[in-house]
Wavefront OBJ file of the C-alpha trace (Angstrom):
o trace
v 0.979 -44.875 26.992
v 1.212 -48.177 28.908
v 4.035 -48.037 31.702
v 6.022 -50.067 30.114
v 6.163 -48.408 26.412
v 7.202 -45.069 28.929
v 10.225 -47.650 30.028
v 10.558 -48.780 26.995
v 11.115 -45.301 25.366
v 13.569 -44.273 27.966
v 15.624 -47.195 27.736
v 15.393 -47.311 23.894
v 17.441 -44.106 23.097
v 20.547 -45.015 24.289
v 20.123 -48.629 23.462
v 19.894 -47.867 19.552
v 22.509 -44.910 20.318
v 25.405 -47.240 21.414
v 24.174 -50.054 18.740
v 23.826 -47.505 15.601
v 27.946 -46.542 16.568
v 29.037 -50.011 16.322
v 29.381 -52.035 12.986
v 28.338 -55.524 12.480
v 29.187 -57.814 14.225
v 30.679 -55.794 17.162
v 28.136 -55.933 20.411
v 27.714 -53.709 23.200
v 26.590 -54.677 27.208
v 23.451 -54.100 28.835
v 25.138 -52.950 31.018
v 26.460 -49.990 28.779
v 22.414 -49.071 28.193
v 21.952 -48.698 31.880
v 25.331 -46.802 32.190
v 24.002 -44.367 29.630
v 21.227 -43.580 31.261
v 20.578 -40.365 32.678
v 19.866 -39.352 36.450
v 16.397 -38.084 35.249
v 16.310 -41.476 33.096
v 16.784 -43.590 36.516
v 14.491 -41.424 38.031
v 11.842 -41.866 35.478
v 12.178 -45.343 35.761
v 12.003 -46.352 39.438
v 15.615 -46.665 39.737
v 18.582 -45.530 42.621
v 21.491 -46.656 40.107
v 22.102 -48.188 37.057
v 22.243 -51.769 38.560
v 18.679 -51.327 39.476
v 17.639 -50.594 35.930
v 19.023 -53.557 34.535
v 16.003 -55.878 34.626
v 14.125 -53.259 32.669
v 17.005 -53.009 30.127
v 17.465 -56.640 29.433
v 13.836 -57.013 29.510
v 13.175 -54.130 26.552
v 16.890 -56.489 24.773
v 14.580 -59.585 25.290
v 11.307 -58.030 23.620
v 13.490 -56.762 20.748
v 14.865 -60.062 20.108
v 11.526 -61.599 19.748
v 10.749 -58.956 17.542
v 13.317 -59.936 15.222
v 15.716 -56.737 15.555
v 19.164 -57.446 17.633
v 20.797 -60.783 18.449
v 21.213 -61.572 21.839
v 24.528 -63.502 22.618
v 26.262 -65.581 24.959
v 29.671 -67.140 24.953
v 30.109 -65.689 21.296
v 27.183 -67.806 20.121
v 23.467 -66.343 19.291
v 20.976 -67.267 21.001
v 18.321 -68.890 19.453
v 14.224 -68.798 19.900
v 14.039 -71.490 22.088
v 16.010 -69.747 25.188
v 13.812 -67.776 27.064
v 14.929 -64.416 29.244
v 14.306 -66.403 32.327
v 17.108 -68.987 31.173
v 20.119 -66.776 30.982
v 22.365 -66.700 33.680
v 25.459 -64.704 33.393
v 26.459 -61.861 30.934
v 25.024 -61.562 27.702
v 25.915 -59.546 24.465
v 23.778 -57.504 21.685
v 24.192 -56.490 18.608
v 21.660 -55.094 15.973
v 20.331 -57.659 13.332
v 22.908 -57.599 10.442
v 20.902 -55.486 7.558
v 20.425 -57.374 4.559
v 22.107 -55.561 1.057
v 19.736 -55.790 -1.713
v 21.427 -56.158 -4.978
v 19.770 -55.195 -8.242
l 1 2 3 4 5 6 7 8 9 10 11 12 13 14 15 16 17 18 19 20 21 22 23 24 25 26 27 28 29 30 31 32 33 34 35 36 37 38 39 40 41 42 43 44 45 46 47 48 49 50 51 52 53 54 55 56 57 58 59 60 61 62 63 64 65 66 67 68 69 70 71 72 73 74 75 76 77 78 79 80 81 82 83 84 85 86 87 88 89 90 91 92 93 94 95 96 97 98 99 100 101 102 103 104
């Protein structure tokens, strides 16, 4: 496993943990994420506190939105394709990609 799928992994858990409590369209911090994370967690990934695990957070947010499963939000408005990780500057929001209801 690649070093960053072990990151990943460790940030994932409580990432889908504090999204799977919330309902559409209520959004959680990355800064929550890193909160949650465990002294072991930090540990595991490189990290004193939880400020110093934010890049990896919003990183793992950033590859998820490319993938198509959470919105990433600023100001109240989604984000779309063209931004880029590297052009947000100030605090952002996620949520988890509303799921579609199939009707029959």
């Amino acid at each position: 496993m690649a070093a960053n799928d072990s990151k990943n992994d460790i940030i994932a858990r409580p990432l889908w943990r504090l999204l799977d409590s919330r309902d559409w369209p209520k959004t959680i911090c990355p800064s929550e994420v890193a909160r949650a994370l465990s002294s072991s967690d930090l540990t595991r990934l490189d990290a004193g506190t939880w400020r110093d695990a934010m890049d990896d957070v919003r990183r793992l947010v950033w590859d998820l939105k490319e993938k198509g499963d959470v919105e990433v939000l600023q100001k109240g408005e989604v984000l779309g394709d063209e931004v880029g990780l590297e052009d947000i500057h100030g605090p952002i929001r996620v949520r988890a990609k509303k799921k579609e209801v199939k009707q029959d």
